[in-house]
C-alpha positions as CSV (number, residue, x, y, z in Angstrom):
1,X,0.6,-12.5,-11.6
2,X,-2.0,-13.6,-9.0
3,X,-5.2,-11.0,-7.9
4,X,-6.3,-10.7,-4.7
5,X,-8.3,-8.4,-2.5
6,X,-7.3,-6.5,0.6
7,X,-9.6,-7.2,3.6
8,X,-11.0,-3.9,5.4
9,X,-13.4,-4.1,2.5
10,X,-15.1,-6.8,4.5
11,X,-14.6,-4.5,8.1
12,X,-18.5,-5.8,8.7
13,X,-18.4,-9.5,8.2
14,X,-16.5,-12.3,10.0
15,X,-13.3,-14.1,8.5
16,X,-14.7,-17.1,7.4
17,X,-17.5,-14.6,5.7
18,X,-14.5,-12.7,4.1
19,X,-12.8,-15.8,2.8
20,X,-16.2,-17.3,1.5
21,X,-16.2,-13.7,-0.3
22,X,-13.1,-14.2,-2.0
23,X,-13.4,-17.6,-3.3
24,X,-16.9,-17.0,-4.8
25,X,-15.1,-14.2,-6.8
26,X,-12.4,-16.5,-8.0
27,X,-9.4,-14.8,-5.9
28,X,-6.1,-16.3,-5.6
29,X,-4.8,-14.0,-2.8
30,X,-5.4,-12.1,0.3
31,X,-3.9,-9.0,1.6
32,X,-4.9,-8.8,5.7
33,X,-4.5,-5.4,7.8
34,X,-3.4,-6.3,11.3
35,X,-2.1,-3.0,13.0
36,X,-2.3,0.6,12.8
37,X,-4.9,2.4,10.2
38,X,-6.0,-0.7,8.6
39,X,-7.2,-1.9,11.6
40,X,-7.6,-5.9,13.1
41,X,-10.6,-6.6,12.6
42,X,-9.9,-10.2,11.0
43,X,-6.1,-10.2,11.8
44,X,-4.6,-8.5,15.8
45,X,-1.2,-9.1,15.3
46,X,-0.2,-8.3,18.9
47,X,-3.1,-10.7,19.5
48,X,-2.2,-13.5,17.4
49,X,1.6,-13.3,18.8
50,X,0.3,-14.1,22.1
51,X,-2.5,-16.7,21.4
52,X,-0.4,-19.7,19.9
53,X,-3.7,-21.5,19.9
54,X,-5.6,-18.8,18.0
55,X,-3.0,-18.3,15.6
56,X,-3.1,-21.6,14.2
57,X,-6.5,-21.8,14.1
58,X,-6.1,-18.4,12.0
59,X,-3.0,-20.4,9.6
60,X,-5.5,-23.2,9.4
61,X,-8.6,-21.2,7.8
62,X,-5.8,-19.4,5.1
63,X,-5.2,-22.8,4.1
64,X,-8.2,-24.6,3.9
65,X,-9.5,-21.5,1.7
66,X,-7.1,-22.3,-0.6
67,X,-6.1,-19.1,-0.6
68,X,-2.5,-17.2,0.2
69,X,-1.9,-13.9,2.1
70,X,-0.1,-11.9,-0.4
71,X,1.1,-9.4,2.3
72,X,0.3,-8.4,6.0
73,X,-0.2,-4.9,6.3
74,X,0.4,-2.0,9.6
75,X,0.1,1.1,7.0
76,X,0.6,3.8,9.7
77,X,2.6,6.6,10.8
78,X,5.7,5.1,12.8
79,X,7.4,9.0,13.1
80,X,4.7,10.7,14.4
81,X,5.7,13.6,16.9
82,X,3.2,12.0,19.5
83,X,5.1,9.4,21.9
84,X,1.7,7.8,22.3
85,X,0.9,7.7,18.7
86,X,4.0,6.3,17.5
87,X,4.7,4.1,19.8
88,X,1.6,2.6,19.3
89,X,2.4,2.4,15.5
90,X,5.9,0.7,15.8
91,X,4.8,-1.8,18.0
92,X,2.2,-2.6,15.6
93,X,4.2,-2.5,12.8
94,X,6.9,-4.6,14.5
95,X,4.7,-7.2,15.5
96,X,3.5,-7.5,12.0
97,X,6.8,-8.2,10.8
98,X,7.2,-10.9,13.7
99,X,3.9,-12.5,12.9
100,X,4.5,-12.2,9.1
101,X,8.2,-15.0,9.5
102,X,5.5,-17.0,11.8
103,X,2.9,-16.8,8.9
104,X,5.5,-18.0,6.5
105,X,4.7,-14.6,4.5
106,X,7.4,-12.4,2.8
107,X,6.4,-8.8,3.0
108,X,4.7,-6.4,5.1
109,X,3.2,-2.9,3.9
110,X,3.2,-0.2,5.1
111,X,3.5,3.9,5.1
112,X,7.1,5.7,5.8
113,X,5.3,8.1,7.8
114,X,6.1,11.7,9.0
115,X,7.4,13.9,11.7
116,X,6.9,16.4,12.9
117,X,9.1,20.2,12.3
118,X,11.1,19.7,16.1
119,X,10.9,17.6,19.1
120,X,8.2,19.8,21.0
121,X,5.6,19.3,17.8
122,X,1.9,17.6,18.3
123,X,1.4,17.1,14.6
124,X,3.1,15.8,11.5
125,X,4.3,18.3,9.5
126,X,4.8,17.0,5.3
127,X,6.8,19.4,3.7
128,X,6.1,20.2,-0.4
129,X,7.6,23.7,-1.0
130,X,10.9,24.7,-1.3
131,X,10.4,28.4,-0.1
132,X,10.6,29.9,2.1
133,X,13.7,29.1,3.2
134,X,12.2,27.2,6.6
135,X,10.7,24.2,4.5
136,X,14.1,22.6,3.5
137,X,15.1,23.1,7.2
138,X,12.6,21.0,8.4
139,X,12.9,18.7,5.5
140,X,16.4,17.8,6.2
141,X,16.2,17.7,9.6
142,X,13.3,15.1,9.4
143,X,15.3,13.1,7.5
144,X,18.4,13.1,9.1
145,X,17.2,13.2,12.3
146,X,14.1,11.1,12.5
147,X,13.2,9.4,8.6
148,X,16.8,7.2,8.4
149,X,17.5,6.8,12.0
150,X,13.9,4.6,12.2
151,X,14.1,3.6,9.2
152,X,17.7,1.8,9.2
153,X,16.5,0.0,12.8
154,X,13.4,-1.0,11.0
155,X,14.9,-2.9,8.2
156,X,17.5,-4.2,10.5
157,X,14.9,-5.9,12.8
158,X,13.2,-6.8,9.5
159,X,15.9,-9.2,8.3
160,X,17.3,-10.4,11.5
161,X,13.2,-11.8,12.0
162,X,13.6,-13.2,8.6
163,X,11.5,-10.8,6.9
164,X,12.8,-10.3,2.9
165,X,10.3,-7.2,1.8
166,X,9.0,-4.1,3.8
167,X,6.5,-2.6,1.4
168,X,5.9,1.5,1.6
169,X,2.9,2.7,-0.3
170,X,4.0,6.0,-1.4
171,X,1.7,8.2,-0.1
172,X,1.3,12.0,0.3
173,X,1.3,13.3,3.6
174,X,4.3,10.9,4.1
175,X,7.8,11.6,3.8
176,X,7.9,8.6,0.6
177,X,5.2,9.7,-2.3
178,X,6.7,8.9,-5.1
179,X,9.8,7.4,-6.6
180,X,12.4,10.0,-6.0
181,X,12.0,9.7,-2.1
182,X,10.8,6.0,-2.2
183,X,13.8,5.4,-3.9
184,X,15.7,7.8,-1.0
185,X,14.6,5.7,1.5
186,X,15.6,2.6,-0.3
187,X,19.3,4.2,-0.9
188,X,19.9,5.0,2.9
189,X,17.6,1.8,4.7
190,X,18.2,-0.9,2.2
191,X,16.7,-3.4,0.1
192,X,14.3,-4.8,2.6
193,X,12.4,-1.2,1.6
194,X,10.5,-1.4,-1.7
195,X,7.3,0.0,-2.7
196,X,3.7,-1.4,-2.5
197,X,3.2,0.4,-6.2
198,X,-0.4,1.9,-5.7
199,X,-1.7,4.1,-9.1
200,X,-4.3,5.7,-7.4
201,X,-1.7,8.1,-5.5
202,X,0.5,8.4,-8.3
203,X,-2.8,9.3,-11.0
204,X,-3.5,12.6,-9.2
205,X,-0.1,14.0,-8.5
206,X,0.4,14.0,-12.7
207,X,3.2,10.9,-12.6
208,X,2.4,9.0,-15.3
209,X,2.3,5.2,-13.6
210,X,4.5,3.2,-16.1
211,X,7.5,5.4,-16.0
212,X,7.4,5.5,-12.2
213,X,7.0,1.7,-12.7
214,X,9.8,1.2,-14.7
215,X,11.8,4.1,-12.4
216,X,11.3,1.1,-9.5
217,X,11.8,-1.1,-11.5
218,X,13.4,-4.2,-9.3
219,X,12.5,-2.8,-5.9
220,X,8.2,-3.2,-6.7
221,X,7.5,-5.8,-4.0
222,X,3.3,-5.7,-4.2
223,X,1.1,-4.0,-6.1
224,X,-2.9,-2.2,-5.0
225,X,-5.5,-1.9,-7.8
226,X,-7.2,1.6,-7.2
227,X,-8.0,4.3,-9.8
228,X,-8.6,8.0,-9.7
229,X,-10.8,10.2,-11.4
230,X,-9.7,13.1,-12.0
231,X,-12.3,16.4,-12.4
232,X,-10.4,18.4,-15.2
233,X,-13.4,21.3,-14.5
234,X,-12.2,21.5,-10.5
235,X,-8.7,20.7,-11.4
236,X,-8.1,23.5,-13.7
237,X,-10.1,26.5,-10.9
238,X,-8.4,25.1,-7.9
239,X,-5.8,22.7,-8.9
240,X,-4.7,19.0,-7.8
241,X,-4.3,19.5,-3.9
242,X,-7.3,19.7,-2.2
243,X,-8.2,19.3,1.3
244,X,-12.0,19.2,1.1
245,X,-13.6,16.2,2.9
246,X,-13.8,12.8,0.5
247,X,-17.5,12.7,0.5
248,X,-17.5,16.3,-1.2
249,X,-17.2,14.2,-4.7
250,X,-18.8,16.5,-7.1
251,X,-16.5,20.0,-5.3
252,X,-12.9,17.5,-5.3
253,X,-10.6,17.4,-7.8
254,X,-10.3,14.4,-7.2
255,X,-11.6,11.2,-6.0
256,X,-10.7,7.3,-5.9
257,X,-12.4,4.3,-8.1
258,X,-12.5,1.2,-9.1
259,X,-10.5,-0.1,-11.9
260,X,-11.4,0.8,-15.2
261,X,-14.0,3.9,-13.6
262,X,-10.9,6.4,-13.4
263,X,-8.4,5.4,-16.3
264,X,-10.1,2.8,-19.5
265,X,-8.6,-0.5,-19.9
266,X,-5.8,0.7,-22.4
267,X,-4.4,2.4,-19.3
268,X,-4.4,-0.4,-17.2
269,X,-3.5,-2.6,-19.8
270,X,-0.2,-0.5,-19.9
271,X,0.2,-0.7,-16.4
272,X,-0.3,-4.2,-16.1
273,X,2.4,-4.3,-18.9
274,X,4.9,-2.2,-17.5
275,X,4.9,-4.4,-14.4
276,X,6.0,-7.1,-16.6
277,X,9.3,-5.7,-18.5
278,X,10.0,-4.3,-14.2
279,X,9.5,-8.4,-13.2
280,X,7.0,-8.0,-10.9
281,X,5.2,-11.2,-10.9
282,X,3.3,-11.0,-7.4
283,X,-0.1,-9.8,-6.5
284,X,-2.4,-7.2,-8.2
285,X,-4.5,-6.7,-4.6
286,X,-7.7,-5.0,-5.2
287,X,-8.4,-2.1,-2.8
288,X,-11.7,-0.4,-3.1
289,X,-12.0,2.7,-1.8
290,X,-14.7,4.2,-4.4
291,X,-18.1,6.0,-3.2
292,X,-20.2,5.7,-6.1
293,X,-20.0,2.0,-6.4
294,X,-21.3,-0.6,-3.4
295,X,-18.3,-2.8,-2.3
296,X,-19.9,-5.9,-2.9
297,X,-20.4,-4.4,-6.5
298,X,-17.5,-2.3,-6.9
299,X,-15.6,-5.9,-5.9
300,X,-17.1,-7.7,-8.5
301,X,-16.6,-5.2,-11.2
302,X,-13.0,-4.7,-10.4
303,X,-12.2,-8.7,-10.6
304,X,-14.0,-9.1,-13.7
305,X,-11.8,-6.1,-15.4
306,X,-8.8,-7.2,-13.9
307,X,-9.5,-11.0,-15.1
308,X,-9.3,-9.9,-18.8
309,X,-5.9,-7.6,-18.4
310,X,-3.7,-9.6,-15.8
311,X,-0.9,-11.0,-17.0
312,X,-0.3,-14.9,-15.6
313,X,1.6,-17.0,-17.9
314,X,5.2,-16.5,-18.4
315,X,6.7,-14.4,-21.4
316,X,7.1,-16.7,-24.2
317,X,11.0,-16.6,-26.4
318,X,10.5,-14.6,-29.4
319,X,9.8,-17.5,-31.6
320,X,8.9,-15.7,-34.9
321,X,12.6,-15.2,-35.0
């Protein structure tokens, strides 16, 4: 395994700043948003695709760093009611995947999205109740109707532009957040759709990380580094869902952090472990999304945990037999 960083941590500082960053701390990889939620700020796909000029400039600084771009990522919302808003997500998305065959990269990541309950909605609409009787309606009309449909184009565009991995982060408030309907999506799209395994999302929904590792196992194609706390006090008034705003830490139930803040290193170690016997031997990517810790700091502290628990020689025979 190789550990690398994904970039929006360094939204405020140029690319050859974020690159410096990187090597200083040791880093083997980087993960660069270029559509959609992540945002372009280092990487514009669209841009990129147009500019053949600016594009190998941009191939030219990954190598030179010394570094390798362990996914491009358009995490957004592809099957969003809104014509404008979708659109504007599948062309991102798509030219990600173009741009990721020109980048000689292998996976993209992303979100599976979700519609919304009928044609004539405005919003998204994520489903998580079986009653009353109108929820599994909607359900299987979103994925019959919108989910497979983009879905099976997607992964069909994928491979004809040479692209081997399309990487959903499950996520709730998409239609794939956890294994059963990652694994759904997988079954009726096909193996260009695997999971970018994120803990973070899995911690505070109560699945326990290694069995869901070892439920994917085979179809994990890259891998975030985020923790959660979780407040047992808040969880056990109000429960796990909660829509109170992020910076609302001390009301939530819970919250992300960096590794080794949320879960102690015997967790991770685990983790790191399960991704092993499930032969993922890619990227741990480092994404910091925790407001009690400074990036630059939060950074450092996560590489230097990770450094000590990362698994990156191969598995030796069982000579003791």
């Amino acid at each position: 395994m190789k550990l690398g960083v994904f970039n929006p941590i360094f939204y405020d500082r140029t690319f050859d700043q974020c690159l410096e960053s990187c090597k200083k701390l040791g880093l083997d990889a980087i993960e660069i948003g270029c559509a959609n939620y992540p945002g372009t700020t280092h990487c514009d796909a669209e841009k990129l695709l147009a500019n053949p000029d600016e594009l190998s400039t941009f191939k030219k600084k990954i190598e030179d760093s010394g570094l390798f771009i362990s996914a491009l990522s358009c995490h957004g919302n592809p099957l969003h009611p809104s014509a404008q808003f979708s659109e504007a997500h599948r062309r991102g998305q798509r030219s990600a995947i173009v741009l990721a065959a020109k980048l000689g990269v292998d996976r993209v990541n992303a979100f599976s999205g979700c519609p919304g309950d009928s044609d004539s909605s405005k919003y998204p609409n994520w489903v998580t109740s079986a009653w009353p009787e109108d929820y599994p309606k909607i359900l299987e009309w979103q994925w019959k109707e919108k989910v497979i449909p983009f879905w099976q184009n997607e992964a069909e565009f994928a491979e004809k532009n040479g692209l081997q991995k399309i990487c959903i982060e499950m996520h709730p408030g998409f239609v794939a957040y956890n294994p059963e309907t990652l694994l759904k999506l997988r079954e009726n799209a096909g193996k260009v759709i695997g999971a970018n395994f994120d803990p973070s999302h899995m911690f505070w929904q109560g699945i326990d990380p290694c069995v869901a590792i070892r439920e994917l196992s085979g179809c994990i194609y890259h891998f975030h580094a985020k923790d959660t706390h979780l407040d047992s006090r808040n969880i056990s008034t109000n429960g796990v869902l909660d829509t109170k705003s992020s910076s609302l830490l001390r009301q939530r139930s819970w919250y992300f952090r960096t590794v080794g803040y949320g879960h102690d290193a015997i967790v991770w170690r685990d983790i790191m472990s399960a991704l092993r016997l499930a032969e993922y031997d890619h990227v741990v990517s480092i994404e910091h999304e925790d407001s009690l810790l400074s990036r630059d700091e939060g950074l450092k502290k996560a590489v230097e945990f990770l450094r000590q628990l990362l698994i990156t020689e191969p598995p030796s025979r069982a000579w003791w037999t």
